[in-house]
C-alpha positions as CSV (number, residue, x, y, z in Angstrom):
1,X,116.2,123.7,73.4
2,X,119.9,124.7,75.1
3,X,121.9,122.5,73.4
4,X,125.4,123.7,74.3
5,X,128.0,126.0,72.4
6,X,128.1,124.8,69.2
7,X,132.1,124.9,67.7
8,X,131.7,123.5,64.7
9,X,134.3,120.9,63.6
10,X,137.4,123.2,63.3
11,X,138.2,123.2,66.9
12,X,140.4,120.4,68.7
13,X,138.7,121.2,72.6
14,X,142.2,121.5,73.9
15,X,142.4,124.1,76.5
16,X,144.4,124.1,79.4
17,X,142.7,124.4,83.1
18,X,142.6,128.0,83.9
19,X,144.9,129.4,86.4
20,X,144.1,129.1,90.2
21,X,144.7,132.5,90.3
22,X,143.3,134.1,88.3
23,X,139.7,136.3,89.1
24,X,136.5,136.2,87.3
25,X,137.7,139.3,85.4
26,X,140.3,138.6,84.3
27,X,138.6,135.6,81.7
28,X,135.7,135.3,79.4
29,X,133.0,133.0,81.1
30,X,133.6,129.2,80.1
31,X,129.9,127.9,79.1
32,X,129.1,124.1,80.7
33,X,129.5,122.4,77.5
34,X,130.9,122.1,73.9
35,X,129.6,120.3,71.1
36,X,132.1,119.5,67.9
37,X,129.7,119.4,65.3
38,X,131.1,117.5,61.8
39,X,130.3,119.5,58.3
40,X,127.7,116.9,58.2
41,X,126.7,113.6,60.2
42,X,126.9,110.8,58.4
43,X,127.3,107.9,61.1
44,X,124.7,107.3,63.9
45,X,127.5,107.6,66.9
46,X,127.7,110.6,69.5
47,X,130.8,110.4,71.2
48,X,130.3,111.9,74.8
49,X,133.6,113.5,77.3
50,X,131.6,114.3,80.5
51,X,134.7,113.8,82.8
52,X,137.5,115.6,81.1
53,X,136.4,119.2,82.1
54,X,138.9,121.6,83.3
55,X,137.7,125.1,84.0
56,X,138.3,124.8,87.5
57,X,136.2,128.8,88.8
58,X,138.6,130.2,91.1
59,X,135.9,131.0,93.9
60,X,135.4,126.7,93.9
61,X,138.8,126.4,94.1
62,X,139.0,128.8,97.1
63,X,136.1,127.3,98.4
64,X,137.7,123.9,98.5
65,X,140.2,122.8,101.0
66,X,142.3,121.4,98.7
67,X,145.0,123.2,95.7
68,X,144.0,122.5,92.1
69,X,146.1,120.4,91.2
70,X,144.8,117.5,93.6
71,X,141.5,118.8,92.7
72,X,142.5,117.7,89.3
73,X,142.7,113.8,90.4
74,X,139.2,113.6,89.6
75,X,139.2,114.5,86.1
76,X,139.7,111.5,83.1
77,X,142.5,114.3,82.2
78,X,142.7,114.9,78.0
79,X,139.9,112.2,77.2
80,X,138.3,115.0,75.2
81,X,141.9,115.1,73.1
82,X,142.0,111.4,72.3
83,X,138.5,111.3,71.1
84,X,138.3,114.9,69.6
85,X,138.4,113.7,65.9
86,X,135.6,112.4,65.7
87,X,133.9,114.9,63.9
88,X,136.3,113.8,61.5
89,X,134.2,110.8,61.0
90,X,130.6,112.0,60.8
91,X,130.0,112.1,64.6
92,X,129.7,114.7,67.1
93,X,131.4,115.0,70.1
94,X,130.0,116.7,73.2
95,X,132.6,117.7,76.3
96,X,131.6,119.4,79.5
97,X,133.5,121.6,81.0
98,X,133.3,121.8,84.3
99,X,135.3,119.7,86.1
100,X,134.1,116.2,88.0
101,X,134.9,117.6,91.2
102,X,132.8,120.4,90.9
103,X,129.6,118.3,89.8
104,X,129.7,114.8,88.1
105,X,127.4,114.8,85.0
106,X,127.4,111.1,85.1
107,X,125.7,111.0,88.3
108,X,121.7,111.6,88.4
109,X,120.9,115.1,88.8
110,X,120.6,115.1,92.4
111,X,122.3,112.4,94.4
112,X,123.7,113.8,96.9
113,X,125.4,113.1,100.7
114,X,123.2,114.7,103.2
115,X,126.7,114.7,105.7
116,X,127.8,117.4,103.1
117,X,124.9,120.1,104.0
118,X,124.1,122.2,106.3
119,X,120.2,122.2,105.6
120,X,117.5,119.4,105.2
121,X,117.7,118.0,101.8
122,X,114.5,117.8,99.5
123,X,112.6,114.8,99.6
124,X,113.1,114.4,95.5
125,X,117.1,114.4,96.3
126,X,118.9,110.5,96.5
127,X,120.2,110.4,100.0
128,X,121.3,106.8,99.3
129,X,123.6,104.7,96.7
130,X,126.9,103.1,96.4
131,X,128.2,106.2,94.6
132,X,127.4,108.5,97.5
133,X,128.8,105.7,100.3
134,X,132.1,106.2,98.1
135,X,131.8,110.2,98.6
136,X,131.3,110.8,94.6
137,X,127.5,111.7,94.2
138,X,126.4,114.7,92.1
139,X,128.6,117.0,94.0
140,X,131.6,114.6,95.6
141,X,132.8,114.6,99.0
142,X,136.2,113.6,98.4
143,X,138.7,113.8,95.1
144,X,139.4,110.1,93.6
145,X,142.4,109.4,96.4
146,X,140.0,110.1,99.0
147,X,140.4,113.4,100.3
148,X,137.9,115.2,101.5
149,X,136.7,118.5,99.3
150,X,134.9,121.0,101.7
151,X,136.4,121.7,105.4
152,X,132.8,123.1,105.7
153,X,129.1,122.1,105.3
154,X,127.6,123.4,102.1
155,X,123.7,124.7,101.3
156,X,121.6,122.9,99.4
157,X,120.6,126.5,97.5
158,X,124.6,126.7,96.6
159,X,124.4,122.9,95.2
160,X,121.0,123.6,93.5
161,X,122.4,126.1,91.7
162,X,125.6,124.4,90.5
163,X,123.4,121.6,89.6
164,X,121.3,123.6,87.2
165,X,123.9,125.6,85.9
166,X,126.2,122.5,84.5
167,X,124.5,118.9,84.9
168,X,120.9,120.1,83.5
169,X,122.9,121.8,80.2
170,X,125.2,119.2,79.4
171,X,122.3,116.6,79.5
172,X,119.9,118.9,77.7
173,X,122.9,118.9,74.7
174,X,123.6,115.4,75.2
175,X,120.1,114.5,74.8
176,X,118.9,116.5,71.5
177,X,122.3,114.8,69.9
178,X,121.2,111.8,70.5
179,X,117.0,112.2,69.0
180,X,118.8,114.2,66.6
181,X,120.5,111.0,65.5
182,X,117.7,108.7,66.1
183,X,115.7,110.7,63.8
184,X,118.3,110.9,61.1
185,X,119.5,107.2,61.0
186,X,117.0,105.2,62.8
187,X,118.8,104.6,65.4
188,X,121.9,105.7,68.0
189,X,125.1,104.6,69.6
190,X,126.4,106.5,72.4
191,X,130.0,106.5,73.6
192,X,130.6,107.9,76.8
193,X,134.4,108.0,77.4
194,X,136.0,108.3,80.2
195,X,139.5,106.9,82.0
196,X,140.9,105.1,84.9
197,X,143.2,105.1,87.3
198,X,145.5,102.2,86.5
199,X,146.2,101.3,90.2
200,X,142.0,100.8,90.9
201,X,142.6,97.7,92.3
202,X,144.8,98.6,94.6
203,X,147.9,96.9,93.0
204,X,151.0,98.7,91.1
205,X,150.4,96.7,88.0
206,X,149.7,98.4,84.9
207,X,148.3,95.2,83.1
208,X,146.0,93.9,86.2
209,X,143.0,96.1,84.5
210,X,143.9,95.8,81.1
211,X,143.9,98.8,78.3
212,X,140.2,99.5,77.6
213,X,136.9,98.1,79.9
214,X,133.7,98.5,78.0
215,X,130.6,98.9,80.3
216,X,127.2,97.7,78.3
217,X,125.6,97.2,82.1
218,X,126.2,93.4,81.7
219,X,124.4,93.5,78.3
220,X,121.7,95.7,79.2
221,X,122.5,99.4,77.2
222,X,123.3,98.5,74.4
223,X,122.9,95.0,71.5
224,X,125.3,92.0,71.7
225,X,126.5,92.6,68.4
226,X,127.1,96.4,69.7
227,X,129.5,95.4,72.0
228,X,131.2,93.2,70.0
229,X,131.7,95.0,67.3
230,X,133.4,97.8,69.8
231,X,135.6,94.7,71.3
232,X,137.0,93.4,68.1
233,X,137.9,96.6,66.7
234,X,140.0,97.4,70.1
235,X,141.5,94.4,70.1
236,X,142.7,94.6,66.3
237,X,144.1,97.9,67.1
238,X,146.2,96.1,69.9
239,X,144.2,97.1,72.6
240,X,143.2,94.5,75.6
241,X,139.5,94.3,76.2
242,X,137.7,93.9,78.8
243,X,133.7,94.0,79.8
244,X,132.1,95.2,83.0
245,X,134.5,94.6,85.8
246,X,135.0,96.7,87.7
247,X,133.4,99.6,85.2
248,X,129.8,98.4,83.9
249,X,128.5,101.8,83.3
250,X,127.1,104.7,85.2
251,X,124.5,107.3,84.6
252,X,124.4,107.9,81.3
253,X,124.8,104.1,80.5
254,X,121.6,103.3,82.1
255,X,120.2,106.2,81.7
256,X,120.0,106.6,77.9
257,X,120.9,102.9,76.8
258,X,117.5,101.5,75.1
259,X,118.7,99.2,72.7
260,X,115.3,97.5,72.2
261,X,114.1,101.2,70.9
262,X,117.9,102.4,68.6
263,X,119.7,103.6,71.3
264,X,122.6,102.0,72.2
265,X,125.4,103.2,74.8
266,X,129.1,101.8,76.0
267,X,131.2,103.3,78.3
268,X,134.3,103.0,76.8
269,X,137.5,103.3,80.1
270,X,140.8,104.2,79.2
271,X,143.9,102.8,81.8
272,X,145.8,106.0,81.8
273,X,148.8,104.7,82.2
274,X,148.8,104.1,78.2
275,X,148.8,108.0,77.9
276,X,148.9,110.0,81.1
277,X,151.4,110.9,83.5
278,X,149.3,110.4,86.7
279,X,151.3,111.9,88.8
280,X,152.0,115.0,86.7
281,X,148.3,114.9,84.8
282,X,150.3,115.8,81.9
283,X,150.1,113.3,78.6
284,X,152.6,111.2,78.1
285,X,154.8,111.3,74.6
286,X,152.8,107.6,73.8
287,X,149.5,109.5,74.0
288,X,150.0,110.3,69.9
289,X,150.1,106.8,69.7
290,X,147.2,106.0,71.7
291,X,145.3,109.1,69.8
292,X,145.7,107.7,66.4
293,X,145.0,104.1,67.4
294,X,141.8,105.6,68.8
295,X,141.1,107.8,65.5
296,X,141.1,104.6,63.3
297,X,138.4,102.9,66.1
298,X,136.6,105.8,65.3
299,X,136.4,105.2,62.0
300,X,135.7,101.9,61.7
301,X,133.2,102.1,64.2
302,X,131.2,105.3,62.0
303,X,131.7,102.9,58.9
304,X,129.9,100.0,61.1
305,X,127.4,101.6,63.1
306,X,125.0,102.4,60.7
307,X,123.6,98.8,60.4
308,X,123.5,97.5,63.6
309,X,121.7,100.8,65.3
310,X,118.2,100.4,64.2
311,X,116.2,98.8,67.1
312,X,115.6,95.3,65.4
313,X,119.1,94.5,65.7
314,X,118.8,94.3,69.6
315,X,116.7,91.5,69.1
């Protein structure tokens, strides 16, 4: 099974987007995904970074109406560097690397806006959800302060192609870390992180979202005492908490979350105005802060999990 490039633990995941001009030649080929393996797992968590991707191909650039750097509103920019000690802690962390623009790996594999193509669209493809009214299915319309991507229709071969290049591999990975962890401890909890903008509701506050939003799908992906367990430890590291508005959980959430059978998953949603320059999409000097606040979550999460994940404690 295609599992991903395996780095081992030694490496941090913090590379910088590559420059919009430079050529195919002129790099090594990025693969989709990364997986930061620890010497040895010894808690049941996978800690996912499906959003943070930034090896932004200069032909997609080019083929994109838009320069990189608003391409780059999309991304949850750096959420791979405030969770990339896990390993650390006995857990894996997997990253993809392409960028959400590009294709959204917490979309399902082919949900896309017919408006977008020039061809018919299979009859297997999902012409219709909430995610593609909003222009962000598999492959988005528009960046995340509405501008449209493409000033022309793409093919669905093109699409197909992207698709299976970057969504199937990082779910392949994702998925044999997770029965890797079932089979090891009984059970697994899944943390798919991600960040958001702080002005989602349309307001200049900072505070109107709070710090953190955990999405169990209103208590469907993952045990009560799962989700609790992840709120107190937040809140004693200073962090507001929040559940489910307006972030609930996407793709993977619903996807994977099966408490009743070990598997648990929370979408964990980061305001980044605690860390990130928005403007800028450069980290801010508090993000060390936010970083190490997050490593001890980490660790007191690993230390916790391993009781709580085996599937009688969804009952």
């Amino acid at each position: 099974m295609d599992r991903g490039r395996d780095t081992g633990h030694n490496e941090d995941g913090a590379g910088e987007m590559p420059s919009s001009a430079a050529t195919a030649g002129d790099r090594p080929p990025v693969p989709p995904v990364d997986i930061f393996r620890p010497a040895a797992q010894t808690a049941p968590v996978v800690f996912a970074s499906p959003h943070s991707g930034r090896d932004y191909a200069p032909d997609f650039i080019t083929q994109s109406r838009l320069d990189a750097t608003t391409l780059r509103r999309s991304e949850d920019a750096f959420v791979d560097r405030l969770f990339r000690r896990a390993p650390e802690f006995g857990a894996p962390l997997i990253r993809a690397n392409f960028p959400r623009a590009y294709v959204d790996a917490n979309r399902e594999a082919y949900e896309l806006d017919p408006r977008m193509f020039a061809d018919p669209l299979p009859d297997y493809v999902i012409t219709r959800s909430p995610r593609i009214a909003a222009g962000l299915g598999t492959i988005a319309r528009v960046v995340a302060n509405g501008e449209e991507i493409y000033g022309h229709p793409l093919t669905f071969g093109a699409a197909r192609r992207r698709i299976e290049a970057t969504h199937r591999p990082y779910h392949r990975a994702l998925a044999g870390l997770i029965d890797d962890t079932r089979q090891a401890f009984g059970g697994c909890l899944l943390i798919d992180c991600h960040s958001m903008p702080s002005n989602v509701t349309g307001s200049r506050s900072d505070h109107l979202l709070g710090d953190i939003i955990l999405g169990d799908c209103h208590g469907t992906a993952a045990a009560a005492a799962m989700t609790a367990l992840a709120e107190r430890l937040l809140r004693e590291l200073g962090f507001s908490v929040t559940r489910n508005r307006p972030y609930a959980g996407g793709y993977t959430t619903r996807h994977y979350g099966r408490p009743r059978l070990g598997v648990h998953v929370l979408q964990i949603e980061i305001n980044r105005a605690l860390y990130l320059d928005e403007a800028a999409i450069a980290p801010k000097p508090e993000m060390a802060d936010i970083a190490a606040r997050l490593d001890d979550f980490m660790a007191q999460l690993c230390a916790g999990a391993r009781r709580m994940v085996l599937p009688e404690a969804a009952e």
